[in-house]
C-alpha positions as CSV (number, residue, x, y, z in Angstrom):
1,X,169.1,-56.2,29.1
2,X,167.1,-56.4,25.9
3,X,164.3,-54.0,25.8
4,X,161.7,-56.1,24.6
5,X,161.1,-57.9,28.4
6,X,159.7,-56.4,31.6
7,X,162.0,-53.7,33.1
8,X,161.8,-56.6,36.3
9,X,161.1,-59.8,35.4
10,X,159.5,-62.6,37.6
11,X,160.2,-66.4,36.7
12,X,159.1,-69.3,37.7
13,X,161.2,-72.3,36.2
14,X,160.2,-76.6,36.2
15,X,156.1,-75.9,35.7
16,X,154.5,-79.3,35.0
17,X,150.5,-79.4,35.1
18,X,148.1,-76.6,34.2
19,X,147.3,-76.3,37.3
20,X,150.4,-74.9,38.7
21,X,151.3,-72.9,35.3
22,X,147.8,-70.9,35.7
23,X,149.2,-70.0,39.1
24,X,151.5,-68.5,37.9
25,X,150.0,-66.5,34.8
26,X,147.2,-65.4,37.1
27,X,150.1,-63.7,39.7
28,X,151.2,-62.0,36.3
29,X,155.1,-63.4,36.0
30,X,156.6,-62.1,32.8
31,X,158.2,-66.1,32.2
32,X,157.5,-69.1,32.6
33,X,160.2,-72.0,32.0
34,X,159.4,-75.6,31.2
35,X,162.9,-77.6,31.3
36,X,163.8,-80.5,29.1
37,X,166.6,-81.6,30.7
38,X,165.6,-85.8,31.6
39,X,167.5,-86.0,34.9
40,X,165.6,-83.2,36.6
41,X,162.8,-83.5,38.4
42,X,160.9,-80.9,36.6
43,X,161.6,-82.7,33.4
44,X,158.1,-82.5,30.9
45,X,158.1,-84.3,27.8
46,X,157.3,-82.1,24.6
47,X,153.6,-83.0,24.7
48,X,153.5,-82.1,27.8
49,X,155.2,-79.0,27.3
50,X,152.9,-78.1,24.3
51,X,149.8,-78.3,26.3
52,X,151.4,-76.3,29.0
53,X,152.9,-73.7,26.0
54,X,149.3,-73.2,24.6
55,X,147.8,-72.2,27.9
56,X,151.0,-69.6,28.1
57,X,151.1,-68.1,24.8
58,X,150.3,-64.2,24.8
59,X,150.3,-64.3,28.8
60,X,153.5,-65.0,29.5
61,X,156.8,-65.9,27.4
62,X,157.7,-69.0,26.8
63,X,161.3,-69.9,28.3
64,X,162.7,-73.8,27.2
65,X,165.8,-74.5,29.6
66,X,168.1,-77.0,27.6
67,X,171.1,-78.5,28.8
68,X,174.2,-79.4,26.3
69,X,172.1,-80.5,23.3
70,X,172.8,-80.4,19.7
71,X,172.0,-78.2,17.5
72,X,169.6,-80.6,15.1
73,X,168.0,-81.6,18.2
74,X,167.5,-77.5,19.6
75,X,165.8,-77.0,16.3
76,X,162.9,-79.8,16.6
77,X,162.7,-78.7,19.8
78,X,161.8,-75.5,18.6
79,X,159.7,-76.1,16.0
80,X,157.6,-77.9,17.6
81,X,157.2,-75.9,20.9
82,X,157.7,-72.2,19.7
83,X,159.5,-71.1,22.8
84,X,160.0,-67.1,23.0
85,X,163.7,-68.0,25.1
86,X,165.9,-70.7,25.2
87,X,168.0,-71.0,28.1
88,X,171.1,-72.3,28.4
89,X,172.0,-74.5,31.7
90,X,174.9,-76.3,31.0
91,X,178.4,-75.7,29.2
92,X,177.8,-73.9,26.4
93,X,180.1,-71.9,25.5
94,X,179.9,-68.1,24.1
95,X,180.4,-69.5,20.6
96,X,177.8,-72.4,20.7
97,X,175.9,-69.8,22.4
98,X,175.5,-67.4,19.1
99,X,175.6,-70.5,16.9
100,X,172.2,-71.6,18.6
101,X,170.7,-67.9,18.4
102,X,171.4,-68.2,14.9
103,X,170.3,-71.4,13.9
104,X,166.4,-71.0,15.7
105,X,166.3,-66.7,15.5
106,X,165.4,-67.5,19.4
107,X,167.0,-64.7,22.0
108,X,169.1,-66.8,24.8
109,X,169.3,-66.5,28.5
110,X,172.7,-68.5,29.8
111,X,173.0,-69.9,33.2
112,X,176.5,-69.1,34.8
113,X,176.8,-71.3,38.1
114,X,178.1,-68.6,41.0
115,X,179.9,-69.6,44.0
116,X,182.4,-67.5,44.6
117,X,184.3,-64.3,43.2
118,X,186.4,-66.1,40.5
119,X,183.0,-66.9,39.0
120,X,182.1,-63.6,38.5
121,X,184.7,-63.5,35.1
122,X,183.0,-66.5,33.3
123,X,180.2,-63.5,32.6
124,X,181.7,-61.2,30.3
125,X,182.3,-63.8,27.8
126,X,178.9,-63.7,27.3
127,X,178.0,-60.3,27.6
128,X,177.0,-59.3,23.7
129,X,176.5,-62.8,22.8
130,X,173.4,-64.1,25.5
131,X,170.3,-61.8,25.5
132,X,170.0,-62.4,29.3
133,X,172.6,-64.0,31.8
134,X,170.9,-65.7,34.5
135,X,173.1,-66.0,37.6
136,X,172.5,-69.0,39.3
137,X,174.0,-70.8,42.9
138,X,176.5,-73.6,41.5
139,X,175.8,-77.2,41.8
140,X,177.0,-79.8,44.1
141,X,180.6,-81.4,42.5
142,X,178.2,-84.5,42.1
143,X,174.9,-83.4,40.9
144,X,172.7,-85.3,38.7
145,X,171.8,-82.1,37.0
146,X,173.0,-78.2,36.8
147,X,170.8,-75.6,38.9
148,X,171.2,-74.4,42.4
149,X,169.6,-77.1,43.8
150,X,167.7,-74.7,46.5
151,X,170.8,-73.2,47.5
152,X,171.4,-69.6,47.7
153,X,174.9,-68.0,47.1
154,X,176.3,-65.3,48.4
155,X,174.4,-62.5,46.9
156,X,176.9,-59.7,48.0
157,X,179.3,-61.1,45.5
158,X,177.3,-59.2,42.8
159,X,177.6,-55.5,44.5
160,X,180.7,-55.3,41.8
161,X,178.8,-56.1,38.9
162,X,177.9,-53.2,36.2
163,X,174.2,-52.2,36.9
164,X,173.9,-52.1,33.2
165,X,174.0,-56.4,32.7
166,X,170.6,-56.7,33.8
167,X,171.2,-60.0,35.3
168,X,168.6,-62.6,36.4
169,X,169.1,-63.7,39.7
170,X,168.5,-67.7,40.5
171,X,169.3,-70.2,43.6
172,X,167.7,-70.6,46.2
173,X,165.1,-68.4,46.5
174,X,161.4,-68.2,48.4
175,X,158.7,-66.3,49.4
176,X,160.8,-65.5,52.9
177,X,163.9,-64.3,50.9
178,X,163.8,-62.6,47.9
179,X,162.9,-59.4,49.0
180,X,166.5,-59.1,50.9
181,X,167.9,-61.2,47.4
182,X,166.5,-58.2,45.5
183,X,168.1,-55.5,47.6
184,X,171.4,-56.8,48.1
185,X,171.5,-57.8,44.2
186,X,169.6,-55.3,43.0
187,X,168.6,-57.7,40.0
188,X,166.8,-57.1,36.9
189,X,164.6,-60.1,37.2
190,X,164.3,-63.5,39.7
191,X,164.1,-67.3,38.6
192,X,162.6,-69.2,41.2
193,X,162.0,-73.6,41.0
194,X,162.2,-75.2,43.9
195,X,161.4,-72.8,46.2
196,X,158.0,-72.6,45.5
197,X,157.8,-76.7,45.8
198,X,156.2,-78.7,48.0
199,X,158.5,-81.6,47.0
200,X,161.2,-81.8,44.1
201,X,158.9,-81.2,40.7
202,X,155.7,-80.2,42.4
203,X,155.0,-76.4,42.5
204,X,152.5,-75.2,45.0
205,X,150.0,-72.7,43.6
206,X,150.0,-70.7,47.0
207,X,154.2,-70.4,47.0
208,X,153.8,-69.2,43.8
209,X,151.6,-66.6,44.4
210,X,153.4,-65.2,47.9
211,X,156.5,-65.5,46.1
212,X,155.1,-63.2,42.8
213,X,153.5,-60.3,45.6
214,X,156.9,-60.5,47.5
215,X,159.0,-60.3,44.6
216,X,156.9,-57.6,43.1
217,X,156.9,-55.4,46.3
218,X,160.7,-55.7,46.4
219,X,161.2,-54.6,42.7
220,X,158.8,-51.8,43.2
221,X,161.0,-50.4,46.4
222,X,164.2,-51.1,44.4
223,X,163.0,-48.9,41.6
224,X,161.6,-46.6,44.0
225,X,164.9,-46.0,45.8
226,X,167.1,-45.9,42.4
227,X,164.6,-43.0,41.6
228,X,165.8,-41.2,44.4
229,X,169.6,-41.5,44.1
């Protein structure tokens, strides 16, 4: 886990107005994620995103979830938005994954889609190279676009995993479930979208703030506990 973020961090991914986005900064998440991917429903242009990144700057960092791009067009993207995190949601691969660190000085966070055991081994690939692995529910065989698509996985996959990856945990998560997500995974931060949706691309300020204070409360007893053992 790099030391510079939150010893938990709370996420909330596909934020579109300012509205929403103040939600969330006034709950006190650690990230915020604006994705640029055009066949999600939480696509923003870059204007948008600028408008939304101005509001965010020094509250929150500044998470830009890209899917498969280029390298020419990762660098525009950057310079114009000044994201603190790129994330990496599609098939990038451990190499392409430092060649982007490199080319933008930006830490990464890389999606790896989780559906079963045998996906457990596409992690430590990456373990060195991404700054954060975000472990996410894998998407339908015929998705439009990567993500968990509101589905959890099974969470008790990850009791094998080394404590010291400090994995995000993604997919399918709410205000009713992430305290048990938190204590069977025993995360070092949660990603949350469409669970704090009304519809597909529209957050609700009230989801977002019940999912913050259950999230919260849940890191706060996993912490507690670890103290104890």
């Amino acid at each position: 886990m790099d030391a510079s973020v939150s010893p938990f961090a709370i996420k909330i991914c596909g934020l579109s107005t300012p509205e929403t986005l103040r939600a969330a900064l006034d709950a006190g998440v650690e990230m915020i994620g604006l994705v640029f991917h055009p066949k999600s429903p939480r696509f923003v242009s870059e204007a948008q995103a600028a408008e939304l990144a101005a509001m965010a700057r020094g509250r929150a960092e500044i998470v830009a979830l890209i899917v498969d791009r280029d390298i020419g067009e990762i660098r525009d993207l950057v310079a114009g938005l000044r994201p603190d995190w790129l994330q990496l949601h599609g098939r990038e691969t451990p190499t392409q994954v430092g060649a982007i660190k490199a080319a933008t000085g930006l830490r990464a966070m890389k999606a790896i889609g989780i559906a079963g055991e045998q996906d457990l081994t596409a992690i430590t690939p990456y373990l060195g190279v991404a700054d954060r692995i975000l472990l996410d529910a894998k998407p339908p065989q015929d998705a439009a676009y990567p993500g968990g698509h509101g589905r959890p996985f099974d969470w008790t996959l990850l009791a094998q995993l080394d404590p010291a990856i400090g994995f995000m945990l993604s997919g399918g998560l709410d205000r009713a479930n992430v305290a048990e997500a938190i204590r069977i995974a025993r995360p070092s931060g949660v990603d949350v979208s469409s669970g704090v949706e009304s519809a597909p691309g529209r957050k609700d300020a009230g989801r977002i703030t019940d999912f913050v204070v259950a999230a919260r409360a849940a890191a706060q007893t996993m912490h507690e506990e670890a103290g104890r053992t």
